[in-house]
Structures are given as structure tokens and as C-alpha cells.
C-alpha positions in Angstrom: -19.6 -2.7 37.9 -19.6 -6.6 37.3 -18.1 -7.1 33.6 -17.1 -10.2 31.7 -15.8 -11.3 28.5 -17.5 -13.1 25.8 -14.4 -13.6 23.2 -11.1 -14.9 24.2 -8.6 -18.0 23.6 -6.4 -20.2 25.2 -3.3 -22.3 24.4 -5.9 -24.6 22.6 -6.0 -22.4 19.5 -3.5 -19.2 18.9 -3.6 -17.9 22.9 -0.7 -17.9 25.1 -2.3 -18.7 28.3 -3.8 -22.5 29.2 -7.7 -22.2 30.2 -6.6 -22.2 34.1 -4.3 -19.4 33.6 -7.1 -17.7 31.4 -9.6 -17.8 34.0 -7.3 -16.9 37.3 -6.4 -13.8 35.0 -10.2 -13.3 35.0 -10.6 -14.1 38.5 -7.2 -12.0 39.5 -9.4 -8.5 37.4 -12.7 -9.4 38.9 -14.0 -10.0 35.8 -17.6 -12.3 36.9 -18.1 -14.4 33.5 -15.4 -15.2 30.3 -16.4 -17.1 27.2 -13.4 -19.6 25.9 -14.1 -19.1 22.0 -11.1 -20.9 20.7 -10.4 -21.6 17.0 -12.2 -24.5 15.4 -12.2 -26.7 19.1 -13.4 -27.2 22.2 -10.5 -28.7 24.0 -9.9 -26.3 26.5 -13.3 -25.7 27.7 -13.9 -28.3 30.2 -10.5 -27.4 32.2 -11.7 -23.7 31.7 -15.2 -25.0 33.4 -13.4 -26.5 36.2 -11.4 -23.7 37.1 -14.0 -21.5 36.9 -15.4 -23.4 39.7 -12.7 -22.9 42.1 -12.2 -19.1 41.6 -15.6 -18.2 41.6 -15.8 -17.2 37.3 -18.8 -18.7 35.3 -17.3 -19.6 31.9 -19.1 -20.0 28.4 -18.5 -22.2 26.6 -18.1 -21.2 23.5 -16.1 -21.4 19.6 -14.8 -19.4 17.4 -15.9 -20.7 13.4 -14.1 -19.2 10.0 -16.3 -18.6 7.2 -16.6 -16.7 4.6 -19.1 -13.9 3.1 -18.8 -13.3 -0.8 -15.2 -15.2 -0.9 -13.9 -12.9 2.2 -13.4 -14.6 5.2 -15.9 -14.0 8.5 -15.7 -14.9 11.6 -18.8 -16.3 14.0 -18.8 -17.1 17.5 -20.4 -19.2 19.2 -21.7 -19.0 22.8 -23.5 -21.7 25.0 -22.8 -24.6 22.9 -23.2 -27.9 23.9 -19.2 -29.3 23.6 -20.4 -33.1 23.6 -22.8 -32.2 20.3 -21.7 -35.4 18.0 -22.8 -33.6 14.7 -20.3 -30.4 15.9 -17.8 -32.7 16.8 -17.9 -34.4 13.5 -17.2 -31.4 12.0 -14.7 -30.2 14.2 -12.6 -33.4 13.2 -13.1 -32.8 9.7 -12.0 -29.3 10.2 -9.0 -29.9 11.8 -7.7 -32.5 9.0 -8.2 -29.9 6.7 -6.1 -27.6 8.8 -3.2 -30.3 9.1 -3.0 -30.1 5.2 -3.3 -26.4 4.7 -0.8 -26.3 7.6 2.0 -28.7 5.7 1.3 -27.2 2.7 2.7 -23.7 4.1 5.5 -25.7 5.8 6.6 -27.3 2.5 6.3 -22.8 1.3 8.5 -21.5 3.6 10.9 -24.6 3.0 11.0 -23.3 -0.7 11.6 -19.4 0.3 14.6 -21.2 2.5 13.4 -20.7 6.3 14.4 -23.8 8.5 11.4 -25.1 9.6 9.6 -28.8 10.1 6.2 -30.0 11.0 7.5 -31.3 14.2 8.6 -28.1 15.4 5.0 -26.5 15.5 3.7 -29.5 16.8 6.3 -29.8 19.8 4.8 -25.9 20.8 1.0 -26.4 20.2 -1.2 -27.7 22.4 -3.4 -30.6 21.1 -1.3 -30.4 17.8 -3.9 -27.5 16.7 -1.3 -25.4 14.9 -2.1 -21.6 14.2 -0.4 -19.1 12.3 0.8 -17.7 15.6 2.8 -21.0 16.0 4.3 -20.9 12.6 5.4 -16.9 14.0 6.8 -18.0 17.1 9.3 -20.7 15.5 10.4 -17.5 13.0 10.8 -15.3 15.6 12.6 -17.6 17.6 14.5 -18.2 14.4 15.3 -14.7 13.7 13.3 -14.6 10.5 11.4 -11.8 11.8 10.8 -9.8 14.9 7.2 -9.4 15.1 3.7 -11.3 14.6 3.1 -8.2 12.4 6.4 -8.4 10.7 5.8 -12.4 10.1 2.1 -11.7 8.5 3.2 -9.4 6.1 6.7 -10.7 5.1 5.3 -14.3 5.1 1.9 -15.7 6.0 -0.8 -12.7 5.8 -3.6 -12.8 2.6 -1.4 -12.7 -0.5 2.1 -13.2 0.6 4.5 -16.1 -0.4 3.4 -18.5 2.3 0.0 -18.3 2.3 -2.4 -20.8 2.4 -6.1 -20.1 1.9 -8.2 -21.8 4.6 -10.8 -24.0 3.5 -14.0 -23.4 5.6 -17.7 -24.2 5.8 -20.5 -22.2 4.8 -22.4 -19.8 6.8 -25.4 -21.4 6.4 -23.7 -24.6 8.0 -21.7 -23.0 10.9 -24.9 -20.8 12.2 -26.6 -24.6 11.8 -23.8 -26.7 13.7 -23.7 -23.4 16.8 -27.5 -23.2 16.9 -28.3 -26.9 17.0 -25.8 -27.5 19.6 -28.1 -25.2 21.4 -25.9 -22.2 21.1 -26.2 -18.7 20.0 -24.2 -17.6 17.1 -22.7 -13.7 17.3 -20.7 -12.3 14.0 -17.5 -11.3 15.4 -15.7 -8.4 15.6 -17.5 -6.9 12.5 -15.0 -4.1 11.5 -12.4 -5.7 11.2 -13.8 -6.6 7.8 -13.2 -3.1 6.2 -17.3 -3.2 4.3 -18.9 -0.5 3.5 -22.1 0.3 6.1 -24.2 -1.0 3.3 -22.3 -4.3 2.4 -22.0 -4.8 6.4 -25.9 -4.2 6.7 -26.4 -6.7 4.1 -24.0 -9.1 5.4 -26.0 -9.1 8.6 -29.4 -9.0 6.9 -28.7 -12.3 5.2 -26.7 -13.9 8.1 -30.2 -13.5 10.3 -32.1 -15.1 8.2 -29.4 -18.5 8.3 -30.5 -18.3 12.7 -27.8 -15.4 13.5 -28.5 -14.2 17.1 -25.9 -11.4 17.6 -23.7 -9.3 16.4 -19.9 -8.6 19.0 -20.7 -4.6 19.2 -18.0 -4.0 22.0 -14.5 -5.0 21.1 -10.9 -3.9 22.0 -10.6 -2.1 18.5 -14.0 -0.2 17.9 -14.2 3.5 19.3 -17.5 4.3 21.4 -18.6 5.8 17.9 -18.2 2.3 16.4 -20.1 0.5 19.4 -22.9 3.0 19.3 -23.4 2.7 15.3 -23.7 -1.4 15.7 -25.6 -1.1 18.3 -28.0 0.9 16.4 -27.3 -2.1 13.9 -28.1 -4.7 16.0 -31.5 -3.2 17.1 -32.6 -2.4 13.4 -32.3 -6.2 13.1 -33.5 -7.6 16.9 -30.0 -9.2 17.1 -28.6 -9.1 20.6 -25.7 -7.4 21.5 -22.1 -9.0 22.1 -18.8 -8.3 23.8 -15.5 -9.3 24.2 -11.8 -8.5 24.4 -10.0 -11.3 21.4 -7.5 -11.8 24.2 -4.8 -13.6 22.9 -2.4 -13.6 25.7 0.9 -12.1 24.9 0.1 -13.0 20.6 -1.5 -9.7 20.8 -0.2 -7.9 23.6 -1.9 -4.6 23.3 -5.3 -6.5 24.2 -6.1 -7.1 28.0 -8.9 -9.3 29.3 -12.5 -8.1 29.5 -11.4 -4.5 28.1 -13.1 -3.3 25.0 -11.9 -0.2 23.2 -10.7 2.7 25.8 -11.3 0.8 28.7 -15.0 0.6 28.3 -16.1 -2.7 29.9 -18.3 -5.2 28.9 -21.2 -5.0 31.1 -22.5 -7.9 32.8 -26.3 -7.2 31.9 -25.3 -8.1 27.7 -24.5 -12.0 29.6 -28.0 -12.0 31.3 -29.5 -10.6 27.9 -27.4 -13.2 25.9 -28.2 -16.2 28.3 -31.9 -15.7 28.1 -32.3 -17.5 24.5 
């Protein structure tokens, strides 16, 4: 059965693997179509295009926005989006000076819980200076601070914790507009992963429609068969299309393989045909 993967990132945001590696891997597992969703850019689409080319793999291109929903943060991906959109673009820019700030800002945090660390060093290991949190764990791992990304988010950087920065983001209502002018579709990601309630997620939904959300990511490497049949069932009481992908992160989250959703269940190649018809 033909599968892709409609969720994954690259070097360009917090993935371990450039866009050409990404889609050889993809190539290299058969997988026919990957959507590079990267955080906040689009930087490593166009090499991701190119490769694609070569190895026979149609990639998306595609984003991966922070918002928020009643002060907790969502996440909504984009697929299909014109990259060259100047209004997106804009954005993007603005975005990503509000990330350098929030970024120093933790810097100048762990500085003052004593951990050796400088600006310069995340810069020297990101690509395109878009620093992550996973860049901020990879200096203190190195460092010896901690051993883990799991160990660095809850000792450190996770919601609440000494280092913590809150991200400032745009509004729903503006990232569903930025995606779906660009001529994209806009998918809520990974839903569970927000710990609601059925009801608050059904609400959450219901409203995010009616700001131009086309889908909702129902297969993913962390929701059982139970999970992707119940938001499935979601998805059709609200005629959104149905989503999938992996999150692949590369070796940042290395119990997550390319085009794999929970258990091995693929991501079948009819939800890209479904998805592409908009």
C-alpha cells in the first residue's frame, strides 16, 4: 500500500535531518508523498522539492504555525501553501524577530541559574539561525547539564520551569487566514496532545471551522486506533478532511519513524488525493 506523510521537519526548525536527507529517508521506506511542515519557515522546502524530484517523492509544502486556543497553545499545519506568498512571508519575518528575543531572553535565564551558555553557540548549530528549544537541549546535553530532551524540558525549558519563555504567537483567526490565502489548507495538529476534554476539543474544532479550518491530523505516531477512529468520527460530524503524519523529528524524538502513525498503521495515500482536491 502507497503511504505518505503529511507532518515532519527538517534541520530548518527542531529536525535533525536536512530536507535531502528527509526525503531519501522517504524515498529509502517507499513512502510516495512527505509534507515538510517546519516551525514558523519555509526554508527548507524548495531543497525538499528538488530532491523529491530526483528520488521519485512528491513533497508538500507545508508549515507548522503556534497558536493558541483560550491562552493554551495549538498547533496548525499547513499544507499546499504557496512559499513565495508576500503577506505569509511578512509574517514569517515578524515571527522570527519575535523568536530571536524570546530566545535571548531564555539565554540571559539559564545564565542566571549558572549553565554556560551564549547566543552564539545555538546559532553556530542551527540552520538559518532559527533556534528551537531542541537547540537550547543539544548545547546542555553536550554540556552535561542533562542527559535527555525530556530531562532538559522539565529541569529547564518546559511550560513553568525556571527557563521558560512564553511564545508570543498570532491568533487563530490570522494563521487559518495567512495558510488559506496562500492557497493552502489548514489541519489542527496532533489534537491530543492537548489533554481537553471531548467537549472542549469539539468546541475547539467547532470554532476553528468557522475561521476556514479544513482538517483535523487524525492519524499520528501517538494516538491508538481508538483515538484515530473517535476523530475521525470528529472530523466527519464537522465535513473537515482527514490528516496524517508521523512529527518526525529525526533523532530529537527518536521513538518516531517516518510515515508511521501509532502501531505501525500507515498513512494511506487516498487521505493525499482527498486533501489535494480543495
Amino acid at each position: 500500500m502507497s503511504r505518505i506523510d503529511l507532518h515532519t521537519h527538517t534541520t530548518f526548525s527542531d529536525g535533525t535531518l536536512t530536507p535531502t536527507e528527509l526525503v531519501e529517508l522517504a524515498a529509502k521506506k517507499s513512502i510516495k508523498v512527505v509534507a515538510v511542515t517546519d516551525h514558523d519557515n519555509f526554508d527548507g522546502v524548495l531543497e525538499a522539492i528538488q530532491c523529491g524530484k530526483e528520488k521519485n517523492v512528491t513533497v508538500v509544502s507545508g508549515i507548522e504555525m503556534s497558536t493558541d486556543f483560550e491562552s493554551k497553545e495549538i498547533h496548525i499545519v499547513g499544507l499546499f501553501i504557496d512559499i513565495n506568498d508576500e503577506n505569509f512571508n511578512s509574517a514569517l519575518k515578524a515571527l522570527k524577530e519575535k523568536r530571536e528575543k524570546r530566545n535571548k531572553r531564555a539565554v540571559e535565564k539559564l545564565q542566571g541559574l549558572n549553565v554556560e551558555i551564549t547566543y552564539d553557540e545555538l546559532e553556530a548549530i542551527s540552520s538559518n539561525k532559527i533556534i528551537t528549544r531542541a537547540h537550547f537541549a543539544k548545547v546542555l546535553i553536550k554540556k552535561g547539564y542533562v542527559k535527555s530532551l525530556k530531562e532538559f524540558f522539565d529541569k529547564y525549558m518546559g511550560e513553568g520551569k525556571p527557563a521558560y519563555v512564553k511564545r508570543e504567537v498570532i491568533s487563530p483567526k490570522e494563521t487559518i487566514a495567512l495558510i488559506n490565502k496562500a492557497g493552502g489548507i489548514a489541519v489542527l495538529a496532533h489534537p491530543l496532545l492537548y489533554n481537553m476534554t471531548n467537549d472542549k476539543l469539539n468546541e475547539m474544532i467547532y470554532y476553528l471551522k468557522g475561521l476556514g479550518l479544513k482538517g483535523v491530523e487524525c492519524i499520528y505516531s501517538t494516538h491508538t486506533k481508538e483515538d484515530t477512529k473517535y476523530l475521525m468520527s470528529v472530523a466527519e460530524r464537522y465535513d473537515l478532511k482527514i490528516s496524517g503524519g508521523s512529527d518526525f523529528h529525526g533523532s530529537n524524538k527518536p521513538d518516531i519513524d517516518l510515515g508511521i502513525g501509532y502501531g505501525n498503521l500507515y498513512v494511506p495515500y487516498k487521505l493525499f488525493e482527498n486533501l489535494k482536491n480543495k
